[in-house]
C-alpha positions as CSV (number, residue, x, y, z in Angstrom):
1,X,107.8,127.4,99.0
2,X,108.4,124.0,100.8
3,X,110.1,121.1,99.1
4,X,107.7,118.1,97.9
5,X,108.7,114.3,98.1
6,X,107.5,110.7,97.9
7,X,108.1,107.7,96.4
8,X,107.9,105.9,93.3
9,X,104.8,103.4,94.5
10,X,102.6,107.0,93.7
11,X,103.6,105.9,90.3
12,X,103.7,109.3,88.7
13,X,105.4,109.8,85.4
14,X,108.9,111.2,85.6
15,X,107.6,113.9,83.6
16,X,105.3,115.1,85.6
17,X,107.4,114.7,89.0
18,X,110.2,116.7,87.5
19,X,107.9,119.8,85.6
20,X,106.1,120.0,89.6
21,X,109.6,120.1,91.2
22,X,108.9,117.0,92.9
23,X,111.8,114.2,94.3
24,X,111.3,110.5,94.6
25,X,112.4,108.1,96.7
26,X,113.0,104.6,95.2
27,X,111.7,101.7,96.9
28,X,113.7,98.1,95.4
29,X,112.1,95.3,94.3
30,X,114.0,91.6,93.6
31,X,113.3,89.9,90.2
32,X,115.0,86.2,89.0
33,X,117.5,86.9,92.0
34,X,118.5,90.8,91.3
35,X,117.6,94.0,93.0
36,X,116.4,96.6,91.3
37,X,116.3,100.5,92.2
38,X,116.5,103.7,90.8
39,X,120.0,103.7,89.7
40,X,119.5,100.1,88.1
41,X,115.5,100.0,86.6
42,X,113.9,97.4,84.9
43,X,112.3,98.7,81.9
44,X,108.4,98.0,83.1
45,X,107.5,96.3,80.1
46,X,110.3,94.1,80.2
47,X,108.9,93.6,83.9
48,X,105.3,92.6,83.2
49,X,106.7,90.2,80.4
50,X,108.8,88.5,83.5
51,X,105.2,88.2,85.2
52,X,103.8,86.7,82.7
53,X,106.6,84.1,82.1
54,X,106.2,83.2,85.8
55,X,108.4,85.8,87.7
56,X,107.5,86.1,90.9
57,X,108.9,89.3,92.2
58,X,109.7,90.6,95.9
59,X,109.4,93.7,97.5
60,X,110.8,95.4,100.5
61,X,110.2,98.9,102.1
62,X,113.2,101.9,102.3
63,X,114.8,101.7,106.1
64,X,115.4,104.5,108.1
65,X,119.0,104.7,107.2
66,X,117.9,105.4,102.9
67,X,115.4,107.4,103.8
68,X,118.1,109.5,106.2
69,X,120.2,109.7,103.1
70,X,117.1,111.1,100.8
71,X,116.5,113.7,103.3
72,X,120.0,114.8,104.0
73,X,119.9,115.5,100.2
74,X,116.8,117.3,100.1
75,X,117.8,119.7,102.4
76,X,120.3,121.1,100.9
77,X,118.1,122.7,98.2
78,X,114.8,123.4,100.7
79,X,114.5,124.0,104.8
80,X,110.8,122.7,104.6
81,X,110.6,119.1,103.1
82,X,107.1,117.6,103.2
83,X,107.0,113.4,102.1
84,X,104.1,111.6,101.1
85,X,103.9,108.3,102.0
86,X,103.0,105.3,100.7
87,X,100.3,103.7,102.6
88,X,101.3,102.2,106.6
89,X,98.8,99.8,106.0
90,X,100.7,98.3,103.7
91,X,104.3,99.0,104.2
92,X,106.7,100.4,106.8
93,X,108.0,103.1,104.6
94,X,106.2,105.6,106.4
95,X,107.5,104.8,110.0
96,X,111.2,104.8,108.3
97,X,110.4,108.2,107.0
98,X,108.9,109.5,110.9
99,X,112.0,107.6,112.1
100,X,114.2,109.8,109.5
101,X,112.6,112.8,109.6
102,X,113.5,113.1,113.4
103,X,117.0,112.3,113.3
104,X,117.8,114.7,110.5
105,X,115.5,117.5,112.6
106,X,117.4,116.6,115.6
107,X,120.6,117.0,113.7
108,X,119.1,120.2,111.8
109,X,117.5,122.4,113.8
110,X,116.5,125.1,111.3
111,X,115.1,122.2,109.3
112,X,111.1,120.8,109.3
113,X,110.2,117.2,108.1
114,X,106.5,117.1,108.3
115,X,105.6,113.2,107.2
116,X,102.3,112.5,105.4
117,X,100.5,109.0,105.8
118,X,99.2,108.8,102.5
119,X,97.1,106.0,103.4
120,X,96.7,105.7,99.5
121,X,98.9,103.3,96.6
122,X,100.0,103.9,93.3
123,X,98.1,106.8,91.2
124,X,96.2,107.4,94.5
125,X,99.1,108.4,96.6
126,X,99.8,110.2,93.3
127,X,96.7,112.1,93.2
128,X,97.5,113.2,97.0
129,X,101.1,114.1,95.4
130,X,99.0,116.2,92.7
131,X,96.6,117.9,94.9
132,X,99.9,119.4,98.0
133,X,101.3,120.3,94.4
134,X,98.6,122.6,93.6
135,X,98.3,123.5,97.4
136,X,101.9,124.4,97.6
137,X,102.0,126.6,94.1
138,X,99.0,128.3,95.0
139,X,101.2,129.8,97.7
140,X,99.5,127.3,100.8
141,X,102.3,126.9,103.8
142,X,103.4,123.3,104.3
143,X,101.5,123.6,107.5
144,X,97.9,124.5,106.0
145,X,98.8,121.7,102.9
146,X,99.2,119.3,105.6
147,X,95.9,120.1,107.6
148,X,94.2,120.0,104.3
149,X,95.4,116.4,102.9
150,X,94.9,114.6,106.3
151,X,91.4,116.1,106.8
152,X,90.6,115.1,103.1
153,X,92.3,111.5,103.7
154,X,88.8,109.4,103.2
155,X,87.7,111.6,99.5
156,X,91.2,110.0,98.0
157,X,89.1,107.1,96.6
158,X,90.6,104.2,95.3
159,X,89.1,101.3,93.1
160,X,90.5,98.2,90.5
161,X,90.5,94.8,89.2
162,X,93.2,92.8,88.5
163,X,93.5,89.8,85.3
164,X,94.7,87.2,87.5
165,X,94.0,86.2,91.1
166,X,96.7,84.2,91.9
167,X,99.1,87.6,93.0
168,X,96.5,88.4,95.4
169,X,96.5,84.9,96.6
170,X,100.2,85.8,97.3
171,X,99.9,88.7,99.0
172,X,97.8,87.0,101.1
173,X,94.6,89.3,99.8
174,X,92.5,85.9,98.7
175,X,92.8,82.2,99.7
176,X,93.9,79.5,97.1
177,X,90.6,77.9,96.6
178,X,89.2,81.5,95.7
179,X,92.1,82.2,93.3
180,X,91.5,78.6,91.7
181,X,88.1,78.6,91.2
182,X,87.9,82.4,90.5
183,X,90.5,82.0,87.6
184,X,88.8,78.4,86.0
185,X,85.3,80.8,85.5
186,X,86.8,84.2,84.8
187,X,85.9,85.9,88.2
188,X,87.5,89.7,88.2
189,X,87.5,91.1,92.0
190,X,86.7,94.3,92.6
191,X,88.6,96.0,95.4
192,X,89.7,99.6,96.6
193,X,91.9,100.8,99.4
194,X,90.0,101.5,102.9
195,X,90.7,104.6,105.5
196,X,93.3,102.6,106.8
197,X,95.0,102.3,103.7
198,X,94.8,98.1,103.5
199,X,93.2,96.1,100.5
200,X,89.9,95.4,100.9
201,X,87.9,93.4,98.0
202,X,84.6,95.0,97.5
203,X,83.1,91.9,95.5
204,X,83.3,89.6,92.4
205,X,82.4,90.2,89.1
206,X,82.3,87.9,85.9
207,X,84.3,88.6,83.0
208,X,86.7,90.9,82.3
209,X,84.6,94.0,80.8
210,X,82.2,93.7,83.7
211,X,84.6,94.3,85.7
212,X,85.9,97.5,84.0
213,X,82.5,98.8,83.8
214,X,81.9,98.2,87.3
215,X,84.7,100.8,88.0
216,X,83.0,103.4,86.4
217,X,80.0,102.5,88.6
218,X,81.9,102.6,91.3
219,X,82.7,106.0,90.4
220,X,79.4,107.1,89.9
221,X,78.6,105.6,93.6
222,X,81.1,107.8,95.3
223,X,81.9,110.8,93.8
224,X,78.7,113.0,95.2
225,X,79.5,116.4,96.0
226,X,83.4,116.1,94.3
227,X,82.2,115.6,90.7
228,X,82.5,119.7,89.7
229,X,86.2,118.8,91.3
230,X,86.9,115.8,88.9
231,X,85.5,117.5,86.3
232,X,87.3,120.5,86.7
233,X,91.1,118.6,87.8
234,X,92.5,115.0,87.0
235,X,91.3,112.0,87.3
236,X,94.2,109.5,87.3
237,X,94.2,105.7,85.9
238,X,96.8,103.2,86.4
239,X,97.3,100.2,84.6
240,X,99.8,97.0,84.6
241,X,100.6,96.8,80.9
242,X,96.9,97.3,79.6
243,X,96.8,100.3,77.8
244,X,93.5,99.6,75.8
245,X,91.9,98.9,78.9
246,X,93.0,101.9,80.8
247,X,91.6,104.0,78.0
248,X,88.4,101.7,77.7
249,X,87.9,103.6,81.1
250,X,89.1,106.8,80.4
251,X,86.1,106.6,77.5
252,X,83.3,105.5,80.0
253,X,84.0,108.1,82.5
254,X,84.0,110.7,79.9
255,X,80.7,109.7,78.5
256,X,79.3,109.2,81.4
257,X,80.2,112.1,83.2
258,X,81.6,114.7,80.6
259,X,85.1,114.8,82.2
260,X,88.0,115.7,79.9
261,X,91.3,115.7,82.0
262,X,92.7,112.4,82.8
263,X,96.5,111.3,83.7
264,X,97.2,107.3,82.7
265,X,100.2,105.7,83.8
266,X,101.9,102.1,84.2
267,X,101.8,100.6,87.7
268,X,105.8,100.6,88.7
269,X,107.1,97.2,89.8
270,X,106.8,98.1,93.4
271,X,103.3,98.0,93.4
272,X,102.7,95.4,90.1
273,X,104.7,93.0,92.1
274,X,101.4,92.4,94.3
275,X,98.9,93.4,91.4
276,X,99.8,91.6,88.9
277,X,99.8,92.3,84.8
278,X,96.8,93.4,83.8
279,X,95.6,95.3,86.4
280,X,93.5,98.2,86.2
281,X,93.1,101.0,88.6
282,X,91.0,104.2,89.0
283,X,91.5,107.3,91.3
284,X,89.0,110.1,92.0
285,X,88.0,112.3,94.3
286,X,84.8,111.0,96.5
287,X,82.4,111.7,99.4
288,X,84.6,108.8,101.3
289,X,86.2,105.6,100.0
């Protein structure tokens, strides 16, 4: 059985990552002038409160050299290491990993890196995570797991809203006049991640329950022939300190489509950094994103 890895923008729960056997690599953010990684966290509460106070945190991708490091680790425990990556369309994680993988195979000869473009973010890239994991307990060689997550790619479907514009006017996703305006009449964008793994807004809706609602819409758009699949696994739901609303989603898609199993988590600061408090995210299985 082959060793599974990613990092912590699939923002799993620590729980889960360790009952699956799974290891994470920790990407570092910089808030008020410190760096934080895994061996010194900010509590993501605490985080989101910093937001809110006018924080503006930074991000930067693992280099070649950390993820060396991670791998050199892993193999000591597995031969067969297979990392999901967070998205190249919106980090260079995943080169540094390709970059990594090859020097320690070079160095290792019995050993096989097989690197996974995830071309997902947050719960998304941790619904790809969930889905090798079932792969690779059902007894599935890395090999077959890998053929099977890149030809499934484009049915990891991705779609949220964020509270306030202004971090996407940051990240460069909207211009100032749009975050401006959109903020003075309460306009919520709608986006989702495309088959190249970049942000892409979808449109603009008016209030924040709209917005919400329009998730589950979405949801009913693109599912098609994966709904016995969403009904029958996980669907997963991110949020940036919004509980209530996560779950005002959870509800929706269970009336509406009679599915029971759902995974919530908070959005790390890797990923909130750009997203913003209040952001709320949905991941399902789809016909395409």
């Amino acid at each position: 059985m082959f060793k599974l890895v990613t990092d912590n923008t699939a923002d799993l729960p620590s729980e889960y990552l360790k009952e699956h056997n799974i290891d994470c690599i920790s990407l570092s953010y910089i808030v008020d002038g410190i760096s934080y990684n895994k061996e010194n966290e900010l509590d993501w509460k605490l985080f989101y409160h910093m937001m809110r106070e006018g924080k503006m945190p930074t991000t930067s991708q693992a280099n070649p050299e950390e993820v060396k490091e991670f791998f050199e680790e892993c193999i000591k425990e597995n031969n067969e290491i297979m990392y999901l990556a967070f998205s190249s369309g919106l980090s260079g994680t995943c080169s540094s990993a390709r970059i990594a993988a090859q020097e320690v195979m070079e160095e290792h000869p019995e050993v096989k890196i097989i690197v996974v473009d995830s071309l997902c973010a947050s719960m998304g890239e941790g619904l790809l995570v969930h889905k090798a994991a079932k792969l690779r307990d059902a007894g599935t060689s890395m090999e077959e797991t890998e053929k099977w997550l890149n030809e499934h790619l484009d049915n990891f479907t991705h779609v949220f809203t964020v509270d306030d514009l202004f971090h996407l006017y940051r990240g460069g996703r909207v211009s100032k006049t749009a975050a401006v305006l959109g903020t003075m009449i309460g306009v919520k964008p709608r986006l989702h991640v495309d088959q190249e793994g970049h942000l892409i807004v979808l449109n603009k809706v008016r209030g924040r329950k709209k917005a919400l609602n329009s998730l589950v819409d979405y949801m009913a758009e693109k599912m098609g022939s994966w709904e016995q699949e969403n009904r029958e696994d996980y669907v997963f739901i991110s949020h940036g300190d919004a509980l209530e609303d996560a779950e005002y989603v959870q509800e929706q898609i269970k009336k509406r489509f009679g599915m029971e199993h759902f995974l919530i988590n908070n959005i790390g600061p890797t990923i909130g950094a750009h997203a913003g408090p209040g952001t709320i995210a949905l991941f399902f299985m789809g016909e395409s994103r």
